[in-house]
N, C-alpha and C positions, 0 to 999 in steps of 0.2 A: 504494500500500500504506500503512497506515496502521501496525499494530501486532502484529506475529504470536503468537502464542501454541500451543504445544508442550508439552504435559505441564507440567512447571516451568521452562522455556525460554520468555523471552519474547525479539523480536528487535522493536527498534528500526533502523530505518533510513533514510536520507537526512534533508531539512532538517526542524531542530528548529521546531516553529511551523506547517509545514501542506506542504502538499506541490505545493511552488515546480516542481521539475524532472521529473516523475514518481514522485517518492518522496519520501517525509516520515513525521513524525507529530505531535502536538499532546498538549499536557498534560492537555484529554480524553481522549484516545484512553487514552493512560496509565493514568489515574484507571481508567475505564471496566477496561477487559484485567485490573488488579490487582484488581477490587473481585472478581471472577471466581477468584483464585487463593486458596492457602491453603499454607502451608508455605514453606521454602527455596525463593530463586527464581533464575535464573541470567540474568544480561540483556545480551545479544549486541548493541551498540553499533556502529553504522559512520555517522558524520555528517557534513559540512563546516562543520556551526554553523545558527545561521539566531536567530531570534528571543532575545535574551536574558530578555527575562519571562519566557519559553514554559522556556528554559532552567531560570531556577530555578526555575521551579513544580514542572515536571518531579523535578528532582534533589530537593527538598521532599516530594516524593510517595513517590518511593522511599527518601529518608532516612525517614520514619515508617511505611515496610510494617512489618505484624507479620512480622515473619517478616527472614531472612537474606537477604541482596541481594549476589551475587559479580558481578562486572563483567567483562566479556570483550570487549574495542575487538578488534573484527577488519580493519579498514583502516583508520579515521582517527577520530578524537575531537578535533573542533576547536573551540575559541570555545565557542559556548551547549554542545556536546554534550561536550566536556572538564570541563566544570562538573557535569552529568550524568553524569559515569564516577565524582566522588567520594563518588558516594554509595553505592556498593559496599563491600563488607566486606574484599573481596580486588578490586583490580584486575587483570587480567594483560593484556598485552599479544600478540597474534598476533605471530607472527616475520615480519617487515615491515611492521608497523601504527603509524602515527604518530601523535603527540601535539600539539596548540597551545593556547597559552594565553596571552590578549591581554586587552587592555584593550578592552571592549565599544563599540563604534563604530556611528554614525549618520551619514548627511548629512541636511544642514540647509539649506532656502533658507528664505531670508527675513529680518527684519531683527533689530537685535541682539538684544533680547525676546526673538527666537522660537529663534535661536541659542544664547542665554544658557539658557533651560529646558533646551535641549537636553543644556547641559553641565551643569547641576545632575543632569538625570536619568543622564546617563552616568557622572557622579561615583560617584551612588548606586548603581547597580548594580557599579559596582568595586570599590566598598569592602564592600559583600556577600560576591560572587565573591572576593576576597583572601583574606578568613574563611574561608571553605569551603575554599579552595589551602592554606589554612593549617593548617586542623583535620587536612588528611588526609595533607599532606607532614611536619609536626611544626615546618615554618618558621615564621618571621612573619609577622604580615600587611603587613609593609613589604618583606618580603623578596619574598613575593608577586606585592607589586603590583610593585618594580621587575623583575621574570622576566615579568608582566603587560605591563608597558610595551613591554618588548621584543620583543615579539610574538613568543615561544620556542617549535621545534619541536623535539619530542623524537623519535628510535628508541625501540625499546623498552627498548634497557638503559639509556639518559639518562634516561627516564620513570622505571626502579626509584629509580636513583643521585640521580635527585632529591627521591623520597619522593612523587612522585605516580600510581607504581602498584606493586604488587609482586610480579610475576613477569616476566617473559621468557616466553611458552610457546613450545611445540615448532612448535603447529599455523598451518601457513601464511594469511599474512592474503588475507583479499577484496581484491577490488579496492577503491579509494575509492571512496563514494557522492556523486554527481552534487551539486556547487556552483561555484559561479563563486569559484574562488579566483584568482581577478585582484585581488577586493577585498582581498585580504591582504599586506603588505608586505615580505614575507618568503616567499610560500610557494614550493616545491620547482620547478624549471621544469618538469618535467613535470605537473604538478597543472595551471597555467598553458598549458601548451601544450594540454591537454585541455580545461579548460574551452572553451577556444579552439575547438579544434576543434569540440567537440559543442553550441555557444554555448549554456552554461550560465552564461546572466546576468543576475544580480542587477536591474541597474538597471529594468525592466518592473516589477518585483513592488515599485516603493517611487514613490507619488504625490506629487505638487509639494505636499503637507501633509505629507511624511516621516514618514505613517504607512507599516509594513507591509501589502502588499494578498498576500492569497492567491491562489492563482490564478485558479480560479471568479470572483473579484470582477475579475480585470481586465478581461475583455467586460462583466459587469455595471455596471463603474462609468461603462462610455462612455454606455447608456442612461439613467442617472440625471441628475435634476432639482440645481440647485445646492443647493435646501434639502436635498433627500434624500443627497446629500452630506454636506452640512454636518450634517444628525441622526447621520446616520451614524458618521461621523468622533466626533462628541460622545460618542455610545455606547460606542464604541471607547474612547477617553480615557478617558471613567469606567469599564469593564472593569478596561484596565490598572491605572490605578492602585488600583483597590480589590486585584485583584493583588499587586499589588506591595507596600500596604500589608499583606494578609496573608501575605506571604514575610517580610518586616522584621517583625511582628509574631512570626511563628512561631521565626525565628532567635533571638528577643531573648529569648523564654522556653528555648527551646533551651541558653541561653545560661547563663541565671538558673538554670535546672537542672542544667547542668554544674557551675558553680560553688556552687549550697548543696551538692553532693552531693560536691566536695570541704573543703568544711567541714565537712561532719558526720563525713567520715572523720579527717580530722585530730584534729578532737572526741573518737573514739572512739578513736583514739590516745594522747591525753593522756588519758583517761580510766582506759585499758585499764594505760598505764604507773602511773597512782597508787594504783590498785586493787594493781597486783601489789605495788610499794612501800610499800604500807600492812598486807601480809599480816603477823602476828606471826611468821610463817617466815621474813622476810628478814631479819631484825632479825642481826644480824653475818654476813649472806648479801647484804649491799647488791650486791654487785659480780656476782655470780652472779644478782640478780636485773634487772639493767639488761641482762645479756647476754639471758635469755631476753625478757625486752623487745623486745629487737631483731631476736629472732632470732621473731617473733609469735606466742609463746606466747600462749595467755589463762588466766586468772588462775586456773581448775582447773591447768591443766597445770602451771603455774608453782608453785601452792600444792603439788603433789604433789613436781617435782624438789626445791625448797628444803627440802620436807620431810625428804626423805630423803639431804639433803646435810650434811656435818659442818659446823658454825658454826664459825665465824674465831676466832682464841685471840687476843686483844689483847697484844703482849708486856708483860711488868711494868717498872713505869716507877719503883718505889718506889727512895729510897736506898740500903736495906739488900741489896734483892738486886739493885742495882747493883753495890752493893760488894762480895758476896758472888762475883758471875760475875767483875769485873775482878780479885780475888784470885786464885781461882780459874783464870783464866786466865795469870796471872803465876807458876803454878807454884807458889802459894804452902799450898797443899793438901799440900805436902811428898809431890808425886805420885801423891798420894790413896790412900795408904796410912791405915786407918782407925783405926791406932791412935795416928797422928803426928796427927791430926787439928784435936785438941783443943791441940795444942802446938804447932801452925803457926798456928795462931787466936791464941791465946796473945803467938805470939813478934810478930806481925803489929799487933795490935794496941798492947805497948810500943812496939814501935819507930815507930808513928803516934804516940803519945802525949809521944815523946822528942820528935819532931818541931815537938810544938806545944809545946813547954816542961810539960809535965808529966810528974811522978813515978808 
């Protein structure tokens, strides 16, 4: 099976990259099924991992559908296909569906050179994959990568609590889809005893050049010539990395666009506040006018409350009607009877003037 498609149900299932064990699907396939849709899409996820390019291409694809993308992992979301759930709007979880999330791994034979690429290339693809764990959990991408490292299996309510999906659903998960999770350091021993059983394994589908072989290619590649090998394998390599170059490409504008689109907003904050602070309404309304500020008025709105708001009375700060209120508060108003008035002003005043030595 490659890629189901249901009204606005598409269903992804087994290895990410091609289909290793009887089931898979490929960043073709993907492209292909979505070019077909139109609207809200819901995408029913069950993977054990498989390709990491194939992964983020994938996840790359469905991050830029027009349209709404809710994620539904109905038994396992691992490695490449955990990368591929965060590009959903909403992830949930099946009730007994699990999560992994690891740092992307290779075997390598050969000598240091060809080992040493191997770790630059796996470098890069984690510090990608961290971004993405990062954009949709709200963590770092150090925090990321060490939950990365650790090769971390989530339930579904650890997947909510950690920010890489957000629901729990009610509805019971599938079974897991067909991988050889022996290659994993960590996985559940039942997962382990299965692959076991039903030998679902890896090692067939990966050549003494540690490229990925699909399946169809493993009888094929026994009749093959060494050069036709070797073109082969070449072709692949430049595939990939053009790939790969347009994933880091697309992230990086991705990127550049989150960030001017938080500068223009802040822009328009400091704009929006000196605008309203500059209206002749706030003028002894300062205080009433930083609250609607805050509170995101825009500068109509704001100009109409301050309008219809009474302006601040500055108190008097003069000496005379200092001295008039501290008299006046000392009782010296002869309790403000109006006709003692003029004779408590009177008497108030000599006896200030005794004070400074004058008559």
């Amino acid at each position: 099976m490659t890629v189901q498609v249901k009204g606005q149900k598409v269903t992804l299932s087994g290895t990410v990259g091609d289909d290793w064990f009887g089931d898979g699907f490929t960043h073709a396939n993907v492209v292909a099924a979505l070019a077909g849709l139109d609207g809200d899409i819901t995408v029913y996820l069950n993977s054990g991992g498989g390709i990491a390019s194939e992964g983020a291409a994938i996840y790359s694809a469905l991050a830029t559908y027009d349209g709404r993308v809710d994620i539904v992992i109905e038994g396992i979301a691992a490695s490449a296909a955990s990368l591929i759930a965060m590009a959903g709007e909403t992830v949930t979880m099946s009730d007994g569906a699990v999560m992994m999330i690891h740092d992307p791994m290779n075997i390598t034979v050969g000598n240091s050179a060809e080992h040493a690429k191997t770790i630059e290339e796996l470098e890069a693809y984690a510090k990608s994959y961290a971004k993405i764990y990062a954009k949709k959990s709200g963590k770092t991408a150090n925090d990321c990568r060490d939950i990365m490292k650790a090769e971390t299996w989530f339930d579904g309510d650890q997947a909510v609590e950690a920010g890489f999906a957000d629901e729990s659903g009610a509805s019971k998960a599938r079974p897991v889809a067909a991988y050889d999770y022996r290659a994993y350091a960590h996985a559940p021993k039942g997962f382990v005893a299965q692959a076991k059983a039903k030998d679902w394994s890896i090692a067939k589908y990966v050549n003494h050049d540690n490229k990925p072989l699909t399946a169809a290619s493993v009888a094929k590649e026994e009749d093959m010539t060494d050069k036709e090998r070797a073109d082969a394998l070449a072709a692949e390599l430049a595939t990939l990395k053009a790939e790969k170059a347009k994933i880091e490409a697309d992230f990086a504008t991705a990127s550049a666009s989150a960030a001017q689109a938080t500068a223009d907003a802040l822009k328009a904050d400091r704009d929006r506040r000196a605008a309203i602070m500059a209206l002749p309404e706030a003028k002894g309304r300062e205080v009433l006018a930083e609250v609607l500020f805050a509170d995101g008025a825009n500068v109509e709105k704001a100009k109409a409350f301050l309008g219809a708001a009474p302006e601040a009375v500055a108190p008097s700060t003069t000496a005379e009607d200092y001295e008039k209120a501290r008299l006046a508060g000392a009782d010296l108003g002869n309790g403000g009877k109006s006709e003692d008035k003029k004779a408590s002003w009177a008497s108030a005043v000599s006896r200030a003037n005794k004070r400074n030595g004058k008559k």
